[in-house]
SELUM-97080 format. One line per 5 residues: their letters; for each residue x, y, z of N, C-alpha, C. Coordinates in steps of 0.1 Angstrom, whole numbers, plus 5000, padded with zeros to 4 digits. Each point is the difference from the previous one (the first is absolute). Layout:
% residues N
a	X,Y,Z,X,Y,Z,X,Y,Z; ...
This chain:
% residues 261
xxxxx	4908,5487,5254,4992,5003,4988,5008,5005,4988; 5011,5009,5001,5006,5006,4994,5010,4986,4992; 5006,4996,5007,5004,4989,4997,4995,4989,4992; 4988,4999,5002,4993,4990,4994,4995,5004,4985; 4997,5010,5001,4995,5012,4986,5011,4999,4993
xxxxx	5014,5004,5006,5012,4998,4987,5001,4983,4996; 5001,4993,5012,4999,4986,4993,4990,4993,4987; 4987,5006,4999,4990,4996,4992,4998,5012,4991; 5007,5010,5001,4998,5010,4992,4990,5008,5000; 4989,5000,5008,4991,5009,5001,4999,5012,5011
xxxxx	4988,5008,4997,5003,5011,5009,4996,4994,5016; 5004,5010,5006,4995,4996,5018,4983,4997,4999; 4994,5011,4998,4986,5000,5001,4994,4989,4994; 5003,4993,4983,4995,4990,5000,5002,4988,5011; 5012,4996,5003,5004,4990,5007,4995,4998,5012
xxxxx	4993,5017,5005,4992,4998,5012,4988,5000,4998; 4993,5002,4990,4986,4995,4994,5002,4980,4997; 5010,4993,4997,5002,4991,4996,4998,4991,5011; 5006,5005,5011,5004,4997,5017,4985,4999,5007; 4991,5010,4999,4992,5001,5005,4990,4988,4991
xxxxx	4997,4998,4987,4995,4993,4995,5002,4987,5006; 5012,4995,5002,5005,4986,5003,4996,4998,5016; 4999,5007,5009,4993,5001,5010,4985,5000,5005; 4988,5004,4987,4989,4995,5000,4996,4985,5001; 5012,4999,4986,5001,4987,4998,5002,4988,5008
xxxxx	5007,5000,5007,5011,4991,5005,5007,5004,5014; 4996,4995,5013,5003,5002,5012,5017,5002,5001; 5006,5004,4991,5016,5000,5002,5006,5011,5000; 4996,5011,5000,5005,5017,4999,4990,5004,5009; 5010,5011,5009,4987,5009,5013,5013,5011,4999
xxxxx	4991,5011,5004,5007,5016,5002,5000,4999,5010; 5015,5000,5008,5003,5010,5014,5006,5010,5001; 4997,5012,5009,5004,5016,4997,5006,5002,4989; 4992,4998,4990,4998,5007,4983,5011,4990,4993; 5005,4989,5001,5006,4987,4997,4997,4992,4997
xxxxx	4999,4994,4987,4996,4989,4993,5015,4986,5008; 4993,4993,5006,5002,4987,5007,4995,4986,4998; 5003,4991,4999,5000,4985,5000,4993,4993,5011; 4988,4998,4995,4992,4994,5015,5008,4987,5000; 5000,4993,5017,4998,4986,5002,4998,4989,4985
xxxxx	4987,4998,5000,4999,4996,4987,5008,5006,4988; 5008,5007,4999,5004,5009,4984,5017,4991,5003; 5000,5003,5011,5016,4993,5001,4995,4982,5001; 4993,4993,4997,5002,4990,4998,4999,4996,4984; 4990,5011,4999,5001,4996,4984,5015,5003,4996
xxxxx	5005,5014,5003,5012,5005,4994,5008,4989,5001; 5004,4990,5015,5007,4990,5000,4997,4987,4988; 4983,4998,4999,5000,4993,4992,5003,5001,4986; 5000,5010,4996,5003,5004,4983,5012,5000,5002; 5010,5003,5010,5015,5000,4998,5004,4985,4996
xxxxx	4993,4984,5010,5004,4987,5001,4995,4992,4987; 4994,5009,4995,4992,4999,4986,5008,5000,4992; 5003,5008,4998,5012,5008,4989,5010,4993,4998; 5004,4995,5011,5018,4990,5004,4993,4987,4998; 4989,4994,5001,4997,4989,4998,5001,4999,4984
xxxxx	4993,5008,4992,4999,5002,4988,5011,5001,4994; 5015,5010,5002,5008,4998,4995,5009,4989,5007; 4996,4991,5006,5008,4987,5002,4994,4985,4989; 4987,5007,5002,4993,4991,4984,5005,5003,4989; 5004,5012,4995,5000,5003,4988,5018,4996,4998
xxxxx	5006,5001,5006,5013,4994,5004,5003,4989,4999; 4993,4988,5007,5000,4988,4998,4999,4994,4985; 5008,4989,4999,5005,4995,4987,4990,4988,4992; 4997,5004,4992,4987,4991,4994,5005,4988,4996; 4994,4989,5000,4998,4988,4997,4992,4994,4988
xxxxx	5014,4995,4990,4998,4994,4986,5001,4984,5004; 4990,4990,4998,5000,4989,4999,5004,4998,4985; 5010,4986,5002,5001,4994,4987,4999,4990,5003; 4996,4986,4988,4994,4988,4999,5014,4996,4991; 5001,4988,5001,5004,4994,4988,5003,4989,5006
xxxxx	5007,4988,4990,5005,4986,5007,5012,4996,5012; 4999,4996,5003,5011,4999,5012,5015,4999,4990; 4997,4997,4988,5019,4997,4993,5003,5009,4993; 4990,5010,4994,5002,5017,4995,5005,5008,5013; 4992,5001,5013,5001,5005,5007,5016,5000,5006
xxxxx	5004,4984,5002,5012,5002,5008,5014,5005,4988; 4996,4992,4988,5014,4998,4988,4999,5021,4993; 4984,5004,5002,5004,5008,4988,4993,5015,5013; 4989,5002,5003,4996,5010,5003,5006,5002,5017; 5004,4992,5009,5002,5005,5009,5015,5006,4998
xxxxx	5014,4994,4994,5009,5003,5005,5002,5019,4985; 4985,5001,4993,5006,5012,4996,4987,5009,5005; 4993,5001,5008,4995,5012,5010,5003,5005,4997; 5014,5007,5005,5003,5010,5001,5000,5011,4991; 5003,4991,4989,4999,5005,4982,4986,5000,4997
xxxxx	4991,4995,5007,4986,5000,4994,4994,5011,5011; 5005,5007,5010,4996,5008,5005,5009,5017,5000; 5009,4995,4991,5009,5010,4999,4991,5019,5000; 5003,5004,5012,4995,5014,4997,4987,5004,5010; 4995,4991,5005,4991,4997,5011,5005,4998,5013
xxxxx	4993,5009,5007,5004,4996,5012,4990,5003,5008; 4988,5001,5001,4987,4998,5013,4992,4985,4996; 5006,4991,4988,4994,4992,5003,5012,4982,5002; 4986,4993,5009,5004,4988,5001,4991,4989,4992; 5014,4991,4995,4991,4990,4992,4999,4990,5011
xxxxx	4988,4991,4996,4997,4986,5008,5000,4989,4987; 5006,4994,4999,5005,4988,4997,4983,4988,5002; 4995,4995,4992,4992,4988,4999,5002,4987,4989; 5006,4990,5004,5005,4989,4990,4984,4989,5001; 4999,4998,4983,4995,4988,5003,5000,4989,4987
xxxxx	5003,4987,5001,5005,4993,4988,4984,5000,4993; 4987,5005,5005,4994,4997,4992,4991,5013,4990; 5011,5009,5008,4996,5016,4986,4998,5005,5007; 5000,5013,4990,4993,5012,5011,4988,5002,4999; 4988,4997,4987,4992,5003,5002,4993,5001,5010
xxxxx	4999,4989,5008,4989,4998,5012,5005,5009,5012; 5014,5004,5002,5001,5010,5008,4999,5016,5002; 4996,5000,4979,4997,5011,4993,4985,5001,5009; 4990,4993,4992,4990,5000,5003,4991,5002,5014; 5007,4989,5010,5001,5001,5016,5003,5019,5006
xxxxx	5006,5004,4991,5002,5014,5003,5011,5002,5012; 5011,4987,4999,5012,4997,5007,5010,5007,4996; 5001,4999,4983,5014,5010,4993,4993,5013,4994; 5009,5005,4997,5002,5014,4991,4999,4998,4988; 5014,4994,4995,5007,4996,4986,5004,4988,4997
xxxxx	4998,4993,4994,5006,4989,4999,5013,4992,4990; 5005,4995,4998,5013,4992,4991,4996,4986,4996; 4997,5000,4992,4997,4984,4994,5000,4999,4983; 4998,4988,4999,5002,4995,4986,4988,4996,4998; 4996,5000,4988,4986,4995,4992,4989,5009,4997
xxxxx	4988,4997,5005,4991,5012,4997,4988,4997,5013; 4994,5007,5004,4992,5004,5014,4981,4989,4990; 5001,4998,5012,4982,4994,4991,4991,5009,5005; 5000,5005,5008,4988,5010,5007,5001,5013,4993; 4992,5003,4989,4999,5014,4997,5005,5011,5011
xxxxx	4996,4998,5009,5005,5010,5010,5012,5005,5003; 5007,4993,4993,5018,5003,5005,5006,5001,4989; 5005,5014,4995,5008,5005,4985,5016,4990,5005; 5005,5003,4987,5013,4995,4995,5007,5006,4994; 5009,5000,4996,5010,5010,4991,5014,4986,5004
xxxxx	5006,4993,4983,5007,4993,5001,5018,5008,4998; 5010,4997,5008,5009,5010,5001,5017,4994,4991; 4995,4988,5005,5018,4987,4994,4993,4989,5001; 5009,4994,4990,5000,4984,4997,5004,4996,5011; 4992,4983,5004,5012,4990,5009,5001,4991,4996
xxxxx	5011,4995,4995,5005,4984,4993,5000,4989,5011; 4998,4994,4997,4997,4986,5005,5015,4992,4994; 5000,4985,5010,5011,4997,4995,4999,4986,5008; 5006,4989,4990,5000,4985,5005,5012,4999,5009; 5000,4995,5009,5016,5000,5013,4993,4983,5006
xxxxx	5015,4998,5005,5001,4990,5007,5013,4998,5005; 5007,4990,5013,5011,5003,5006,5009,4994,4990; 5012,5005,4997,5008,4991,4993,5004,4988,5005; 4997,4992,5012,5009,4988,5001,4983,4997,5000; 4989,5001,5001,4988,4993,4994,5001,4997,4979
xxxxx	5002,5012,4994,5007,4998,4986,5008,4988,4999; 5008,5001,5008,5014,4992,4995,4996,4988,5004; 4993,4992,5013,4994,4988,5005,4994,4999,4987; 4988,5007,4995,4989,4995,4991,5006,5003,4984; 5014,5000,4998,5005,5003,4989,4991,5010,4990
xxxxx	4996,5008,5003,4992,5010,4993,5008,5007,4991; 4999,5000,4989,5008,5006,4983,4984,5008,4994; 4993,4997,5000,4984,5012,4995,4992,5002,5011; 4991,5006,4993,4987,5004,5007,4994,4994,5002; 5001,4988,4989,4986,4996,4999,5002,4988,5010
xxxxx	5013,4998,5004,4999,4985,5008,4994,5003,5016; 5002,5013,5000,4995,5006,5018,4982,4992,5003; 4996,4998,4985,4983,5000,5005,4999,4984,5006; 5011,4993,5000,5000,4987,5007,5004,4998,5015; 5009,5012,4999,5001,5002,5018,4991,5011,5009
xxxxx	5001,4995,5017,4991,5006,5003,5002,5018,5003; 4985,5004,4993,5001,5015,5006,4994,5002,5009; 5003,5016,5005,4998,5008,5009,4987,5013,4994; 4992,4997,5003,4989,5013,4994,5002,5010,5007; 4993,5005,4991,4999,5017,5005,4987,5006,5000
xxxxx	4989,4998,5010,4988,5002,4999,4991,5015,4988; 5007,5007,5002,4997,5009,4991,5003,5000,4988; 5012,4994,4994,5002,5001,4994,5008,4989,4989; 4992,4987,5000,5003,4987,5001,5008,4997,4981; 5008,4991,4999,5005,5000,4990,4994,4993,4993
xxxxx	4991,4992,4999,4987,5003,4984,4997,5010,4996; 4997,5011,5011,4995,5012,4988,5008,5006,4998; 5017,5001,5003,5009,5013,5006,5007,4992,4979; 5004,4986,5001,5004,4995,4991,4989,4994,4987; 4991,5007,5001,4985,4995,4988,5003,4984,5000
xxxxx	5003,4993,5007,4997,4983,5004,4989,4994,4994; 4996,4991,4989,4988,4994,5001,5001,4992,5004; 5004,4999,5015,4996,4989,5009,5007,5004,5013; 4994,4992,5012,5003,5002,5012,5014,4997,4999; 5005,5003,5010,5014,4994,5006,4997,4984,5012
xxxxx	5007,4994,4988,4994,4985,5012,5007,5000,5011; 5016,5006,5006,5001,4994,5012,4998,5014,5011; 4992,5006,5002,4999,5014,5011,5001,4991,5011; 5020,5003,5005,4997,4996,5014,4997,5011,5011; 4996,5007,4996,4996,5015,5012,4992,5011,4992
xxxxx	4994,5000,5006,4993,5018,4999,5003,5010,5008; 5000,5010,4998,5005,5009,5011,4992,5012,4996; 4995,5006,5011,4998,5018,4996,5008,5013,5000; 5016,4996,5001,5010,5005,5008,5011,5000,4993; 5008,5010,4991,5006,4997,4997,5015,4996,5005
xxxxx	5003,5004,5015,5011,5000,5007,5002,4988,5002; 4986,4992,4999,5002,4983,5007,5004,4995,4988; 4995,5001,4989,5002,4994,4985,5016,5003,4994; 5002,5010,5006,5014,5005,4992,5010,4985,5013; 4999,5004,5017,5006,4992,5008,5001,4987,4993
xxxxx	4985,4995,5000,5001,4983,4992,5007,4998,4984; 5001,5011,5000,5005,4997,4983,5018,5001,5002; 5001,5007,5012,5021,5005,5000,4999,4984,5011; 4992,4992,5004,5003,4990,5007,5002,4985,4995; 4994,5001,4985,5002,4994,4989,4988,4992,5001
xxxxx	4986,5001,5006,4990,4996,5002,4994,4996,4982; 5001,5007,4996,4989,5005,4983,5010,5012,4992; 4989,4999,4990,5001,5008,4990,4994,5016,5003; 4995,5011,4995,4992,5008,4999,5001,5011,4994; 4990,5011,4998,4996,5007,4992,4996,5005,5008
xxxxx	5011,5018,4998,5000,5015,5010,5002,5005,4998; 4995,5016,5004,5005,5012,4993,5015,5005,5003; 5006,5004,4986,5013,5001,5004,5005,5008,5011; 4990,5013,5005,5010,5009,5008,4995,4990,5012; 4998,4990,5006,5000,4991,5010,5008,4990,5003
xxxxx	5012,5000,4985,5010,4988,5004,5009,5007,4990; 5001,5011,4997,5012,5009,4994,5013,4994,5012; 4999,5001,5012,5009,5002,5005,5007,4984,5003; 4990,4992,5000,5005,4985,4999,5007,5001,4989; 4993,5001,4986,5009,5000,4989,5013,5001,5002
xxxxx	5001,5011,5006,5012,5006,4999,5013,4994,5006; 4991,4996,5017,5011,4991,5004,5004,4985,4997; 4991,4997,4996,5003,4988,4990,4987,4985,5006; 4996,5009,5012,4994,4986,5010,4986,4997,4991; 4992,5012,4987,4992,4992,4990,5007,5001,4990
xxxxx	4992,4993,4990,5007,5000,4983,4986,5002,4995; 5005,5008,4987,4989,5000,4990,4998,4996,4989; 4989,4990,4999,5001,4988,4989,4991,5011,4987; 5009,5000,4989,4994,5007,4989,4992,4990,4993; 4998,5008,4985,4992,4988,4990,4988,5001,5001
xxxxx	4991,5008,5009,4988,5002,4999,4993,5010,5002; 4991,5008,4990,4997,5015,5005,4990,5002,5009; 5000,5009,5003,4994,5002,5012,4991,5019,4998; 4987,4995,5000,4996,5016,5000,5002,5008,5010; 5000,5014,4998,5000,5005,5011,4989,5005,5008
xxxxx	4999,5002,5011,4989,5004,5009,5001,5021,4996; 4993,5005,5002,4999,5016,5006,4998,5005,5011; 5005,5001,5007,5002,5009,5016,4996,5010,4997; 4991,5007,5009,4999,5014,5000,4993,5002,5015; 4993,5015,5000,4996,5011,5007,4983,4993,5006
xxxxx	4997,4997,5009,4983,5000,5003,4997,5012,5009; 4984,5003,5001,4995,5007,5010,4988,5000,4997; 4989,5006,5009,4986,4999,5003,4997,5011,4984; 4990,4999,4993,4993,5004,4993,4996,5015,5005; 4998,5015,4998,4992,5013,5002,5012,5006,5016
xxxxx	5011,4993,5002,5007,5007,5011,5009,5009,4997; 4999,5008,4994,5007,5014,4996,5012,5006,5009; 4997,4996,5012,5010,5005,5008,5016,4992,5002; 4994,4989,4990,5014,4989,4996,5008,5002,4989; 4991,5007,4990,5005,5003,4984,5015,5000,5008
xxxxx	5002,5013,5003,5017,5003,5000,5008,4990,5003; 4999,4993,5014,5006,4986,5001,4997,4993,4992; 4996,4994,4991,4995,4990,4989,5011,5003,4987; 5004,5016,5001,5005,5003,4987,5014,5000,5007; 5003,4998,5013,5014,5000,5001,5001,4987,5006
xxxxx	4993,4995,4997,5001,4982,5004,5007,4994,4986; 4987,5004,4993,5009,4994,4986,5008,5010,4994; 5003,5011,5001,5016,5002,5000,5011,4995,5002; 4999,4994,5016,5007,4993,5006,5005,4986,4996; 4987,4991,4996,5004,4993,4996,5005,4995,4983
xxxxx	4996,5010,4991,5008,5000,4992,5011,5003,4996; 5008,5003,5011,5017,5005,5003,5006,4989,5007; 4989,4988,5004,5009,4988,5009,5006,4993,4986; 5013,4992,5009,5002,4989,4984,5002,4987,5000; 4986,4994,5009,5000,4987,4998,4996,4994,4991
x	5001,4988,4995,4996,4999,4988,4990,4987,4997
């Protein structure tokens, strides 16, 4: 008793008015030769509130899960290999990765992602935006397809065959008043479209940070002479979810420090 009084700070007498109270109550305190004791029942609860406790601080421990959405060619070229940078300073949570070539909305909405990464603008009221960087677009094709089809402009590419890009097709990407007569492919994908284009299949029209690194090694070329608007990439998430604000604001942080272009 004495013990217990210094632990909670009160006098003995209350603590044994408190004792006795919890024993009307509740089958778990009994007096033996003038000893406040732990019935049967009192020691299971006591066990139970202890497995409680540890259960609870093994929840509170465990590391929360941020879903992100975005395209399968953002994901591999730009957001997976900087994680680390985009989680810099965190460490109870894990992200889960969701790709899909046809947006994030619908995964927004399905209540599959968190946050999302994409370009253009959401059509469902229900999903905010916030746009964070430009993405340039860019005409490419293999150089020994160039050189076969003697290509010197732009403008001679609209006689050979292209490679589309379902989202984002080059009538609208290049304000075209007219189709492109030879689409030998469609694709939803940019990995397959970039493959067929370094294979000398076609022509095409892609965002640069998806063949920056072709450029570079030389296996695409980039045919100038024609402007190209740019798309806006930015930030999505569900409409009234408050508990996202902070990630949302360090989403597009994040991404306005990348420098693809």
């Amino acid at each position: 008793m004495a013990k217990l009084a210094d632990l909670v700070g009160r006098d003995i007498s209350v603590i044994s008015r408190q004792l006795q109270k919890i024993s009307q109550q509740a089958p778990v305190l009994e007096k033996r030769q003038g000893k406040w004791q732990l019935s049967p029942i009192g020691a299971q609860i006591n066990h139970w509130a202890r497995d409680a406790a540890e259960a609870q601080k093994r929840i509170l421990s465990q590391s929360g899960v941020l879903r992100i959405a975005s395209t399968r060619e953002f994901s591999a070229r730009v957001l997976s290999p900087q994680l680390p940078e985009f989680l810099k300073g965190e460490t109870n949570i894990v992200v889960s990765l969701l790709t899909s070539e046809r947006g994030v909305e619908h995964l927004l909405l399905k209540g599959k992602a968190d946050i999302g990464f994409d370009c253009g603008r959401p059509q469902d009221p229900a999903v905010r935006f916030k746009t964070a960087k430009s993405e340039s677009f860019a005409i490419v094709a293999a150089p020994s397809f160039l050189k076969e089809n003697n290509v010197k402009t732009a403008k001679q590419i609209f006689a050979l065959p292209h490679l589309q890009y379902k989202r984002a097709t080059a009538p609208q990407l290049l304000h075209l008043p007219f189709e492109v007569p030879l689409v030998f492919a469609s694709f939803d994908d940019i990995a397959s479209i970039r493959a067929a284009c370094e294979a000398g299949v076609g022509w095409a029209v892609l965002p640069l940070y998806a063949i920056q690194a072709e450029l570079d090694s030389g296996t695409l070329e980039r045919i100038s002479g024609w402007k190209i608007d740019r798309e806006q990439f930015g930030v999505w998430w569900l409409r009234g979810n408050k508990s996202l604000e902070p990630w949302v604001s360090r989403a597009l942080a994040w991404l306005r420090g990348q420098h693809f272009q």
